[in-house]
N, C-alpha and C positions, 0 to 999 in steps of 0.2 A: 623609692625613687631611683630611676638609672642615674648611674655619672656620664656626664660628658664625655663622648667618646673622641674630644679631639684634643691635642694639645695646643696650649697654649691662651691667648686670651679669647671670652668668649666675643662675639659680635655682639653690636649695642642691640639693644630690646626699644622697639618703638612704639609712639602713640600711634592711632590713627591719621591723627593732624602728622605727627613725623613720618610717616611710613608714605603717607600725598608728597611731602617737601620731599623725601629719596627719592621717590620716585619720577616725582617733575624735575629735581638735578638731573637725575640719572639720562633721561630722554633728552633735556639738553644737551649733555656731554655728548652722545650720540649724535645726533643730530650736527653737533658741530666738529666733529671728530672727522677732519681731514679726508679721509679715506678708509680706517678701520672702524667701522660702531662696533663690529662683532664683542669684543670685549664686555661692553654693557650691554649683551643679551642675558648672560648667566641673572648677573645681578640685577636687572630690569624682572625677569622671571622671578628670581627667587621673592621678594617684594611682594609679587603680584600675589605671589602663593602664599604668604605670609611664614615664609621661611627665614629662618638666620641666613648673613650672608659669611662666608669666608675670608679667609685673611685679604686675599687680593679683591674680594667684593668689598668689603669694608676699606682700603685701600682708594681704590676707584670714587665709589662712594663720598671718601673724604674732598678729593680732587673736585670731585662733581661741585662736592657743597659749596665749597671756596670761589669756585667759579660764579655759581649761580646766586648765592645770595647777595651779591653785592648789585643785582638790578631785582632782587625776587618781590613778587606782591607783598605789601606790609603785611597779610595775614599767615604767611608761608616765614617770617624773619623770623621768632621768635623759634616756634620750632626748631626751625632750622640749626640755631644758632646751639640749641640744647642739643641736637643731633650730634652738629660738627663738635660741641664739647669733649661727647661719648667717642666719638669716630677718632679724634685727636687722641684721646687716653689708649684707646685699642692701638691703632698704629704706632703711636710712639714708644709705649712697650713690646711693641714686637721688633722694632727695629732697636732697641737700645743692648748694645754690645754683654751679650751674656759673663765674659770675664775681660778683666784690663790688663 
């Protein structure tokens, strides 16, 4: 088996049903994203491909979920909610202060 060639934490690992709910966040954060969607192309593609995302995909990601579950189809909540779980523990360890 290779090791991870990246540092830090890995990006969450999805179902099917989870990788639909990223995806359908993700398209709405674009969608309603002001003026810049460019942002959620990386991580709308990587998805598509069924690839890991990146710190700042996983990032986005998180934003998207927060947004969109709180009107999402009840069959997208559930998922979702297991998603944003993963996506919350990824980012919060990467942003928590390495020494105090």
């Amino acid at each position: 088996m290779v090791p991870p060639t990246t540092d830090g934490p890995p990006a969450p690992t999805t179902s099917r049903e989870e990788a639909w709910v990223a995806h359908a966040a993700l398209l709405e954060a674009a969608r309603n994203a002001a003026e810049d969607a460019e942002p959620y192309r990386g991580p709308l593609e990587s998805i598509e491909r069924g690839e890991p995302l990146d710190g700042e995909g996983v990032a986005l990601l998180r934003d998207a979920l927060v947004d969109y579950l709180g009107d999402a189809p009840v069959r997208d909540r559930a998922p979702g909610r297991a998603l944003l779980r993963r996506t919350d523990d990824v980012v919060g360890s990467s942003e928590s202060p390495s020494t105090l």
